[in-house]
N, C-alpha and C positions, 0 to 999 in steps of 0.2 A: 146660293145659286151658282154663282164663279166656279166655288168646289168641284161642285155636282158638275157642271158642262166642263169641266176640265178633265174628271176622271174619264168620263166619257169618249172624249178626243180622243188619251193614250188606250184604251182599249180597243179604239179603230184603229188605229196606229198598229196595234200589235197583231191582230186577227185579218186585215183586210186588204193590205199592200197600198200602192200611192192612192189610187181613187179614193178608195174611202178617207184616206188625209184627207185631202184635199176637199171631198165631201166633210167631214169632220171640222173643219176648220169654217166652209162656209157655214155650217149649220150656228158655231159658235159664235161668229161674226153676229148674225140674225137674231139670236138669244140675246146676247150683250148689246143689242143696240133696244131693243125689246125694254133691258132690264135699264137701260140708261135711260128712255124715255120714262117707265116707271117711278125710277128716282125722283125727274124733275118734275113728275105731275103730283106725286108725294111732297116734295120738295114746295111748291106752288100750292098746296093746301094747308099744308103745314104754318105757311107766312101769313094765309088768309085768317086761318083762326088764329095765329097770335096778336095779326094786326087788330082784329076784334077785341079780343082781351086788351091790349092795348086802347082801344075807343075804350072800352066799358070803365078801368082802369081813370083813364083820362076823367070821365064825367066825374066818376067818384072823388077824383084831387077836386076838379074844378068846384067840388059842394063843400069842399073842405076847406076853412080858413086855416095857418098856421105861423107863427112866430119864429121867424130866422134868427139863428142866433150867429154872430157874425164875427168874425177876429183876422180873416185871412182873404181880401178883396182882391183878384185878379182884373187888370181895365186890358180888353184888347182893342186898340187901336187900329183903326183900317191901315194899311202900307199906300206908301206914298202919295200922300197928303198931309204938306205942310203943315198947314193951317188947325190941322185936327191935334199938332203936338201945340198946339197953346191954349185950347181946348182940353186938352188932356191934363194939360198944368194947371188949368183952373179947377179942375176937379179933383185932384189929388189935392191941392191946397186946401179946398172946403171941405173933405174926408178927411185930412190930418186934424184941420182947426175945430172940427165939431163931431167927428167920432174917436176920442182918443186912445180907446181901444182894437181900432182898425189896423192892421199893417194893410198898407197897397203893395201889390207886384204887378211891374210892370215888365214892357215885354225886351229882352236882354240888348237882343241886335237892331230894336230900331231906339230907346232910351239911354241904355248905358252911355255916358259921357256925352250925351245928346248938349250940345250947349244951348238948347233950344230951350229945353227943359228947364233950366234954372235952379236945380234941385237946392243949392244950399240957398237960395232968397226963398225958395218954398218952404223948406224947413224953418226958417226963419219967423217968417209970417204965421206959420201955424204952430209955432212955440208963445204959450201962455206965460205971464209974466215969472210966475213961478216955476217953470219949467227950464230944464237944459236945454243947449242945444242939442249938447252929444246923447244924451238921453231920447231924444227924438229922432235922431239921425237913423236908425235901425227898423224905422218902418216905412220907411222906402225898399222895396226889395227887386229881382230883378229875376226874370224867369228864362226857360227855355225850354223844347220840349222833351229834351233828358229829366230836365228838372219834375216837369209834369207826370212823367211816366214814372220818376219815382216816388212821387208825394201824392198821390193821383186824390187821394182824400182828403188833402189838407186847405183844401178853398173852398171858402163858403158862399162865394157867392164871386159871379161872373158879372161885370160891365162893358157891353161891347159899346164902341163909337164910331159908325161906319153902317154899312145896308146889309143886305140880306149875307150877303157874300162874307163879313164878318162875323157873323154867327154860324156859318156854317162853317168856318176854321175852328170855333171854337169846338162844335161834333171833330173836328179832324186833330185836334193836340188832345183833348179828351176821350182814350179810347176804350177806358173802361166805365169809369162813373163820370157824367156831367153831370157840374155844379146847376143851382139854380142860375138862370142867366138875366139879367136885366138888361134891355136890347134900345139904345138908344137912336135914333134916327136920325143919321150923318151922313148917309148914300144916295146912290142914284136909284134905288131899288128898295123898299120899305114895308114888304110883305110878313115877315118877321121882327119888325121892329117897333115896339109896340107903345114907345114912351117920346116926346118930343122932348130934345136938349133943355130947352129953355126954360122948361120945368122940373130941372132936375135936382135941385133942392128939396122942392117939395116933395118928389118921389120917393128922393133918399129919406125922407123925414119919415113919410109914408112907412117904409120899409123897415126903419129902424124903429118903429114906436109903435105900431096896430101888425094886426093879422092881415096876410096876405094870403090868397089865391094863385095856384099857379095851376101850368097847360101843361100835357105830356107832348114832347115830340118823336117820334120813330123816324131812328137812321136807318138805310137802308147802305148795305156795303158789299 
């Protein structure tokens, strides 16, 4: 359509002198604004029925049970608050001590040399009598979103610790594929977060030993 009302224009151009420019020119203005609302009501249909597919999509997971298989646990941590990095070490600790097949990655610029953390009394307490330390030491890992952007497949499974507002960072460092997410509830805001802390042993037990259910979510961007 562009084409066509372009050609159009230089043909007034060449046969009719300034009016018809100028004539020509409003006429294309009118067309183009024409063909830009078209787009967007296209545009706005277009999202309706994916969004549907998406629903129908949805139920079909939601009747589906399945089996995570897991090796590569990213924990996002809500930003500042204290209190969630020792929280966070308790749970890294009980992921090292009883999934030994797990690496954890955490997140670079708020744990890296966190002294908060503890990392070598962690690694310590979740080393089995027969195990090394330095053998253990390499499943603590540490992320960023360079990192993410190039591995974008290699986490199997997302833990956030914080409200709504941290799983929504996780849709924003995941910009192609998101992981499954397990959404624990540490905010002020808990519409998204579907597990309480205090049973998080159990859940991980849950996870790691039966079939689970999961929801579709749609980002919007």
């Amino acid at each position: 359509l562009a084409n066509d009302l372009n050609n159009e224009f230089v043909e007034s151009n060449d046969s009719s002198g300034n009016d018809n420019v100028a004539g020509g020119v409003n006429d294309l203005s009118r067309e183009m604004e024409k063909t830009n609302l078209y787009n967007k009501t296209k545009s706005h249909n277009q999202l309706n029925e994916t969004a549907h597919g998406v629903r129908m999509l949805n139920k079909d997971l939601f009747n589906t049970k399945f089996r995570l298989q897991i090796q590569n646990m990213l924990i996002v941590t809500k930003h500042y608050d204290d209190s969630l990095i020792f929280i966070t070490s308790e749970l890294v600790e009980h992921i090292l001590l009883n999934y030994k097949d797990v690496n954890v990655y955490l997140e670079e610029k708020m744990f890296y040399k966190n002294e908060n953390l503890e990392v070598d009394e962690i690694l310590k307490k979740s080393c089995s009598k027969t195990e090394k330390y330095e053998n253990n030491k390499n499943r603590i890992r540490y992320y960023n979103n360079g990192f993410i952007e190039k591995n974008n497949n290699l986490i199997d499974l997302v833990i956030t610790l914080g409200g709504d507002g941290t799983v929504l960072y996780v849709s924003n460092i995941f910009q192609k594929n998101v992981p499954p997410v397990m959404s624990f509830s540490l905010g002020s805001l808990g519409f998204l977060t579907n597990f309480e802390f205090e049973n998080y042993d159990k859940s991980l037990e849950k996870l790691f030993t039966k079939k689970v259910t999961t929801k579709l979510r749609m980002r919007l961007s």
